[in-house]
C-alpha positions as CSV (number, residue, x, y, z in Angstrom):
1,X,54.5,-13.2,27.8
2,X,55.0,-12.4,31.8
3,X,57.6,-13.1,33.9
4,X,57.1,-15.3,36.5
5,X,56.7,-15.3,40.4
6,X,55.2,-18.5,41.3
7,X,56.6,-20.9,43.9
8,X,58.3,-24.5,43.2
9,X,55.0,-26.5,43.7
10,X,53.1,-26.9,40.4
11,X,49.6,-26.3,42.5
12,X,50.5,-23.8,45.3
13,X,49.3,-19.7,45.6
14,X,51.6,-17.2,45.3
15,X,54.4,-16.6,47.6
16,X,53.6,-14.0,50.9
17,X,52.9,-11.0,49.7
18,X,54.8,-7.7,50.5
19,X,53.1,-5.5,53.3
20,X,51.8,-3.1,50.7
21,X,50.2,-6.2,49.2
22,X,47.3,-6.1,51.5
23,X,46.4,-2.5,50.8
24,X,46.6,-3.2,47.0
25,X,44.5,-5.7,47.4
26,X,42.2,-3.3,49.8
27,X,41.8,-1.0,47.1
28,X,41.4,-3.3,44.1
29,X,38.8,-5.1,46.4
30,X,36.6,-1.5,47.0
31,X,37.0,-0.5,43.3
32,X,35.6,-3.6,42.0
33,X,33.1,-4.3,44.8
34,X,31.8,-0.4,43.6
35,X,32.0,-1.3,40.0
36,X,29.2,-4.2,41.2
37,X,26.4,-1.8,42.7
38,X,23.5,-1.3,40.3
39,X,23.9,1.6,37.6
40,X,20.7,4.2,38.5
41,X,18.2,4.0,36.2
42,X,18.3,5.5,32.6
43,X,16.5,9.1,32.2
44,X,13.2,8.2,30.2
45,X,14.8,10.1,27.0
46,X,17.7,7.9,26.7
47,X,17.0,5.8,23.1
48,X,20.7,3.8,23.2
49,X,21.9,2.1,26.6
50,X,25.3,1.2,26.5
51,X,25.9,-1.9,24.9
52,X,25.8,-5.1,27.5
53,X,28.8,-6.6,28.4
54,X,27.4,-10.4,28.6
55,X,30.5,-12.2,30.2
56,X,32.2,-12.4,33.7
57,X,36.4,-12.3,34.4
58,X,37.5,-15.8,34.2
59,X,38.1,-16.4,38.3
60,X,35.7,-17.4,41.3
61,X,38.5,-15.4,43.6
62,X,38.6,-11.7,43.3
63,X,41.9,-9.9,42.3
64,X,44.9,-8.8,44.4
65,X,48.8,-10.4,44.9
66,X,47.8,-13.7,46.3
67,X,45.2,-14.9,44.3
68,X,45.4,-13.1,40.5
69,X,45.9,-9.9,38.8
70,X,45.8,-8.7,35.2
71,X,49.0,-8.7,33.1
72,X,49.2,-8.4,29.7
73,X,46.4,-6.3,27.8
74,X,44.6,-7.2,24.8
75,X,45.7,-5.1,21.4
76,X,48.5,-3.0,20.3
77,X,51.1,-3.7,23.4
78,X,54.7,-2.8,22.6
79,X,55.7,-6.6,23.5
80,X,53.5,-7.4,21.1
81,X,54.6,-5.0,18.3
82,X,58.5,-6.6,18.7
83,X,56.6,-9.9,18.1
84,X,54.6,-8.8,15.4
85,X,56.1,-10.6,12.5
86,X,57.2,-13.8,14.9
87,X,54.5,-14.9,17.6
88,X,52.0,-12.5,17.2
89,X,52.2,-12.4,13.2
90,X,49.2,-14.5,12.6
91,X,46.7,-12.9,14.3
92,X,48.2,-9.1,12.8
93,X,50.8,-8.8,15.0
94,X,48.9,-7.6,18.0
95,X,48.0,-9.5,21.3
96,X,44.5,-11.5,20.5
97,X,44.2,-12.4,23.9
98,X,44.0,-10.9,27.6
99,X,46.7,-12.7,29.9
100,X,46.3,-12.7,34.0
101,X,48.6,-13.7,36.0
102,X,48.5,-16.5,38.7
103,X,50.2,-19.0,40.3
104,X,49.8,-23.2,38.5
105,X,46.3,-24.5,39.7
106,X,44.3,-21.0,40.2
107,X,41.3,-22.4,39.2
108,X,39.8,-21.0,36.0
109,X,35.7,-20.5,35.5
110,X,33.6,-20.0,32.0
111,X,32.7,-16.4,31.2
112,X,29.0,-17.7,30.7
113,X,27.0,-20.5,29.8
114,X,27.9,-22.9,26.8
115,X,29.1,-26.0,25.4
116,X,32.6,-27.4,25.2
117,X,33.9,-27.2,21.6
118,X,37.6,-28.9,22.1
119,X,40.3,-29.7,24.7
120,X,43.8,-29.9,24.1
121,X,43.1,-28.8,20.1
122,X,46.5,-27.2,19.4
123,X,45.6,-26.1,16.5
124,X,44.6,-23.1,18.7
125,X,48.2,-22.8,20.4
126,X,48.6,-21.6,23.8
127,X,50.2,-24.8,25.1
128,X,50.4,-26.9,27.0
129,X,46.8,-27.0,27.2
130,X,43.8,-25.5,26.1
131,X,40.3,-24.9,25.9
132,X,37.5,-23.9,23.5
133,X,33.7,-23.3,24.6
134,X,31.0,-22.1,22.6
135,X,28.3,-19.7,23.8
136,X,25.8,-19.9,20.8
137,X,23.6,-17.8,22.4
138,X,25.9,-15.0,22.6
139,X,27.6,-15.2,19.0
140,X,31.0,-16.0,20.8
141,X,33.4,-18.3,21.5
142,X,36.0,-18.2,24.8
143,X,39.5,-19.7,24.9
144,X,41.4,-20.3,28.0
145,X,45.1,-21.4,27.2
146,X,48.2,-22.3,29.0
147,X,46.5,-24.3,31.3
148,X,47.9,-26.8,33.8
149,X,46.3,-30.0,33.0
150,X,44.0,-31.4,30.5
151,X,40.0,-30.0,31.2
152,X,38.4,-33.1,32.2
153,X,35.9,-32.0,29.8
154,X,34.2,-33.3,26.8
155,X,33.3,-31.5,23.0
156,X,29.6,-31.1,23.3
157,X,29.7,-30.8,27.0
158,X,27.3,-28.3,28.7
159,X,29.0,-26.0,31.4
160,X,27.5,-22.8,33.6
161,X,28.6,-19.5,34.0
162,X,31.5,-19.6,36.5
163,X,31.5,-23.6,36.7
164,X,35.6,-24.6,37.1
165,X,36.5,-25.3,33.8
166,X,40.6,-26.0,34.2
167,X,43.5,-24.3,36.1
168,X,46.1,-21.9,35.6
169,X,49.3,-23.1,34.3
170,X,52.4,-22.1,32.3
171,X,53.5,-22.4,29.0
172,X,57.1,-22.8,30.3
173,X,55.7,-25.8,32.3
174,X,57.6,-25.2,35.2
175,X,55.7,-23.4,37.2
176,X,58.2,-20.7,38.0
177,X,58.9,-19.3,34.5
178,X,55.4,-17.0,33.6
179,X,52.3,-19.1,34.9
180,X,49.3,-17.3,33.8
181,X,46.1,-17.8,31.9
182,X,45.8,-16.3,28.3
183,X,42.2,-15.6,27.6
184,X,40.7,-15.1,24.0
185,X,36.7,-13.9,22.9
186,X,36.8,-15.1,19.3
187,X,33.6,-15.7,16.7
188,X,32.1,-19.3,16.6
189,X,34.1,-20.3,13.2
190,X,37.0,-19.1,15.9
191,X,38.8,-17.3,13.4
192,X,38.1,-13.2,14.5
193,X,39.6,-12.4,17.9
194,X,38.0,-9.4,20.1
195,X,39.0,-7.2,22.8
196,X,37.6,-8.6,26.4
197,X,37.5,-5.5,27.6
198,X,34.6,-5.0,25.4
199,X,32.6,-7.7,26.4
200,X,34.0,-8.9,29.8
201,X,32.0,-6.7,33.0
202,X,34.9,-5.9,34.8
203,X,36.6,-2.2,36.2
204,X,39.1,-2.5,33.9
205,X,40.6,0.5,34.5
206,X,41.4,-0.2,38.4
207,X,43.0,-4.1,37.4
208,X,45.2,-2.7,34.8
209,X,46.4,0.2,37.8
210,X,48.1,-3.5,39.4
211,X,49.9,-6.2,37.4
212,X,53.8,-7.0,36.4
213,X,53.4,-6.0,33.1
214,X,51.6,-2.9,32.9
215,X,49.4,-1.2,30.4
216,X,51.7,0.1,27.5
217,X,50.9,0.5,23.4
218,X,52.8,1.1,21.0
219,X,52.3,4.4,19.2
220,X,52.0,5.2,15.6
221,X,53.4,8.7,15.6
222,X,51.5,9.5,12.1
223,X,48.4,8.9,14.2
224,X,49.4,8.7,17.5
225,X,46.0,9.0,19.8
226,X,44.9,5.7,18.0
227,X,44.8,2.3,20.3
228,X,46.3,4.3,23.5
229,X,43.4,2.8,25.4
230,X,42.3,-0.5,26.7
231,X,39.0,0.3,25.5
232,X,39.8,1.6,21.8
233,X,41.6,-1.7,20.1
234,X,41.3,-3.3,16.9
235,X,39.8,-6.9,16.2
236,X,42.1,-9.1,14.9
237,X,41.3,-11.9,12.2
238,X,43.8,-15.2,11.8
239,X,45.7,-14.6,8.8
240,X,45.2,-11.1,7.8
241,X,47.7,-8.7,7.0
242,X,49.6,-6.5,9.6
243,X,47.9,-3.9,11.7
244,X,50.7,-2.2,13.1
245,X,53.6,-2.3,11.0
246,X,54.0,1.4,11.6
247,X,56.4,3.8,9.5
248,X,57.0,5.9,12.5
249,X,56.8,4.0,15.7
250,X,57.0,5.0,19.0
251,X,59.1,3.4,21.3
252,X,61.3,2.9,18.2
253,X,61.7,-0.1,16.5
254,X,64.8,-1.9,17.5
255,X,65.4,-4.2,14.8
């Protein structure tokens, strides 16, 4: 989980940010707003396009050091490997989820259009609160946990593509210990967990330059170009054995 550095007031934005702040967000603003123009058309021998990536990032606002910015990556992360047989153990010990980080009440949006499976059903975790929706029409699920309040939504409850849906909050509920949203793509019997980056449109690559946690995997040194990228991690399923319970790890395992 992420450290935090949100203010005392449980709905607020983050505190002013550092003079560099502004040309972060500069550049984060261009990368993304290039990442939007149109691809150029396909050359007429090209069989396989790339495979679509049918949801949007979970926020209205873009991304920079007032408003959001990615933290912890899906996969094989090395906090997630010294958690692997304690928080992370039942979903095989990697991180099943993408967190951001933001400040309590950074209003959070669906990834795409679908109905409200459950709020506040901690059989998912992710406290304090938590929420399920269903896009049957995609063959996915989206989860949105650690969330400030209660959605004041209902199971069976249609919502749009980035409708408000609930706001950041933390799982520390203070406000000041890591606020951020953790965001899962699961199946619809919500029992396999996949990679966002994989189905969420988004220049990855320019938010995970920015963010307090940065981009690190662990590495299995008997095959050690596996899971290096965001791109190139495993699925997960709930209760299956551990993926990375490496022999010869890299940082070492400090047990």
């Amino acid at each position: 989980m992420l450290a935090a550095f949100a203010p005392e007031s449980d709905v607020t934005m983050l505190p002013r940010p550092h003079p560099r702040a502004a040309v972060i967000a500069g550049l984060l603003a261009t990368a993304l707003a290039m990442s939007a123009q149109p691809a150029p058309a396909a050359p007429l021998a090209q069989t396989d396009p790339p495979a679509l990536r049918p949801f949007a990032l979970p926020f209205a606002l873009p991304p920079g050091p007032d408003t959001w910015l990615m933290g912890q990556a899906y996969g094989n992360t090395t906090g997630a490997y010294r958690q692997r047989r304690t928080t992370y153990a039942a979903a095989q010990g990697i991180h099943f989820g993408a967190d951001f980080v933001a400040a309590c009440g950074v209003p959070v949006t669906a990834l795409a259009d679908g109905v409200v499976f459950a709020a506040d059903a901690m059989s998912f975790g992710s406290a304090p609160h938590n929420l399920m929706i269903d896009h049957p029409d995609l063959g996915y699920a989206s989860f949105y946990g650690h969330l400030l309040e209660r959605p004041n939504l209902a199971p069976g409850q249609a919502v749009a593509r980035g409708q408000e849906v609930a706001k950041v909050g933390d799982p520390g509920e203070t406000c000041r210990s890591r606020p951020h949203l953790h965001l899962e793509i699961r199946d619809l019997r919500h029992v396999w967990k996949y990679n966002p980056v994989t189905l969420i449109e988004a220049d990855w690559d320019t938010l995970a330059l920015v963010g307090p946690f940065g981009t690190a995997f662990q590495r299995d040194l008997d095959d050690p170009r596996r899971w290096q990228h965001l791109g190139d991690q495993p699925d997960s399923v709930i209760g299956g054995p551990l993926l990375n319970d490496f022999a010869r790890p890299w940082p070492p395992d400090v047990r």
